[in-house]
N, C-alpha and C positions, 0 to 999 in steps of 0.2 A: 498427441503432444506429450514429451516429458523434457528431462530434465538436460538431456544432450542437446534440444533446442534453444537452451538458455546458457550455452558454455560463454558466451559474448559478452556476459552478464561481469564476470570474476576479474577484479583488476582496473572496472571502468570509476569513475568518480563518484558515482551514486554507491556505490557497494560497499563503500565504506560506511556509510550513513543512512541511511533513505527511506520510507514508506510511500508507499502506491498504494490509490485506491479508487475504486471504479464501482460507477455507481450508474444504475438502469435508468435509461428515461428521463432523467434530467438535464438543463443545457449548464454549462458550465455557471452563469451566472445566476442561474438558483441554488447550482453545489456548494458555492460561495458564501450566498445568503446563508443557507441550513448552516455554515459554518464560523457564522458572524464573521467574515471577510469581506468587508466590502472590496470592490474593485478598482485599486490602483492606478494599474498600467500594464500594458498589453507589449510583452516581450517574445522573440522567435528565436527559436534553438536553448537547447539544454544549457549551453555556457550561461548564458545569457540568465536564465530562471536559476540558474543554481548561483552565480553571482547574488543576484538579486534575493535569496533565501539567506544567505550567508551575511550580507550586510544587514537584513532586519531579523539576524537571532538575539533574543533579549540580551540585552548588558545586563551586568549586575547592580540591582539593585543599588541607589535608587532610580539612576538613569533610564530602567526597563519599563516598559509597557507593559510585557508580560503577554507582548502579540508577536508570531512568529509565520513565518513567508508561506505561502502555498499558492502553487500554480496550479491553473483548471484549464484542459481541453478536451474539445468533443470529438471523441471517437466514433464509431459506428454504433449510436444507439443510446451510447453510454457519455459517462463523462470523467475521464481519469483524473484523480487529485494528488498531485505528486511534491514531494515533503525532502529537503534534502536536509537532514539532521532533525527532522520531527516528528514527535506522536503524535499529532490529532487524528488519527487514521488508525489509530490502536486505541482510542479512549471513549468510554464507551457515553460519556455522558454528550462527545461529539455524535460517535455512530448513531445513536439512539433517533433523535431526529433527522440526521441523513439519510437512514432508512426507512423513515413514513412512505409507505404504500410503493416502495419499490425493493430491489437488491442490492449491497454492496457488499463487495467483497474487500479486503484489505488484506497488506503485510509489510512489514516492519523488519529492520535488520540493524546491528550497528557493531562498530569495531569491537566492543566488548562482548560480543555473542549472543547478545540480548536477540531475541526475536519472535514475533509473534504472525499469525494470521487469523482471518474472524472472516465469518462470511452469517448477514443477516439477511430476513429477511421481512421487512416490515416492522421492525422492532424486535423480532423473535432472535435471539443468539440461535443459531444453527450448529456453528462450528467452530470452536475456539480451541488453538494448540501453539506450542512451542517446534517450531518444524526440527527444533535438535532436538527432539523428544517427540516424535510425531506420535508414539503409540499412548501417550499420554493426552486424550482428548476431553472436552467440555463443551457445554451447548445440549440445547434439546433434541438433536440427531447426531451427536457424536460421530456415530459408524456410518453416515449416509453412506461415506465417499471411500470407507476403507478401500476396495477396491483400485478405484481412480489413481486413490494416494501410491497406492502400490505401480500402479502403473507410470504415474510422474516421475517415480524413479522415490520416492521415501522405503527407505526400512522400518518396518512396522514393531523390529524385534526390540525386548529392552535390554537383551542382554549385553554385556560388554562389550561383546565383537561384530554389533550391528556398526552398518556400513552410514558414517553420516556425510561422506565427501562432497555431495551434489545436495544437499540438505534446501539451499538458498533458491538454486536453479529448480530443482522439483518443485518449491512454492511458489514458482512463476509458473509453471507447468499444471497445476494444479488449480492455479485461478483464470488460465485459461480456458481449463473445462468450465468452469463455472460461467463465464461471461463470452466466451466466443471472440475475447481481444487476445491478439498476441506481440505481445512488446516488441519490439527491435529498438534495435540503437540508431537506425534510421529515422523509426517513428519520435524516438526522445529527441534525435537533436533537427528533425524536419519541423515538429510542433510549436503552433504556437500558444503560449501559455496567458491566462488572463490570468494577475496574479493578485494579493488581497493579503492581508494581515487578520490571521485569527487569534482570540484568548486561547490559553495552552488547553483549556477543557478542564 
């Protein structure tokens, strides 16, 4: 897997915004629980959940909750949690208990460049970086994956003229290895999404 498997990725409605996060071993409605969302309502296809993330982003203050949309479905094994303009999937006081005695791996992206990926496991940070900065790593195994990364298609260099075009698509590439899910844009808008309101963490 790298990052030429994820060109389908650039241009679709989630890329503008989005975090995905996939988590071992759990069924959707305990991903929820671990992320104080209880469960709503049961929607199929991506319009449909990213609709439905969009209407419950907090207003301002004081109208807001201060609760924001997330959709859970079960994949093979795992349970993917997808955010369409959220961080709960980057915040570590969520990860922290979504990760009790299993894996999750996350990543984050948004129109201002912002972006992150974390892969835990059982509470441990493993891997934490900036995939526009990928040679800039944190976590208690930093370099596991050097290799990998290399292989997803990241330039590891920090010089000027390191290549960061496919930066987004190598991070889909790269939590592939990790989890043995490979996204499609069949699988986003086949799925059906249990979805729930969580505190921002």
């Amino acid at each position: 897997m790298n990052a030429q498997d994820y060109l389908w990725f650039e241009g679709t409605t989630l890329s503008v915004a989005y975090c995905l996060t996939l988590v071992e071993g759990i069924d959707p409605v305990e991903a929820l629980r671990r992320v104080d969302a209880g469960p709503t309502e049961q929607l199929t296809g991506l319009d449909a959940f990213i609709d439905f993330a969009h209407k419950s982003f907090p207003l301002p203050y004081p109208r807001s909750d201060g609760r924001y949309g997330i959709g859970a479905t079960q994949l093979d094994g795992w349970t993917m949690l997808l955010e369409a303009n959220g961080t709960l999937g980057i915040s570590m006081p969520v990860l922290l208990p979504l990760s009790e005695g299993t894996r999750v791996v996350s990543h984050f992206s948004n129109i201002d460049a912002e972006d992150w990926f974390y892969w835990l496991e059982d509470g441990d940070l493993r891997l934490r970086f900036e995939p526009l900065f990928p040679y800039h790593r944190e976590g208690s195994d930093p370099d596991a994956l050097v290799d990998v990364m290399a292989q997803a298609g990241f330039d590891l260099r920090s010089g000027e003229d390191r290549d960061y075009s496919l930066h987004t698509e190598a991070t889909f590439a790269l939590a592939e290895h990790l989890t043995g899910i490979r996204i499609t844009q069949e699988l986003l808008d086949s799925s059906t999404y249990l979805c729930g309101r969580a505190p921002s963490g």
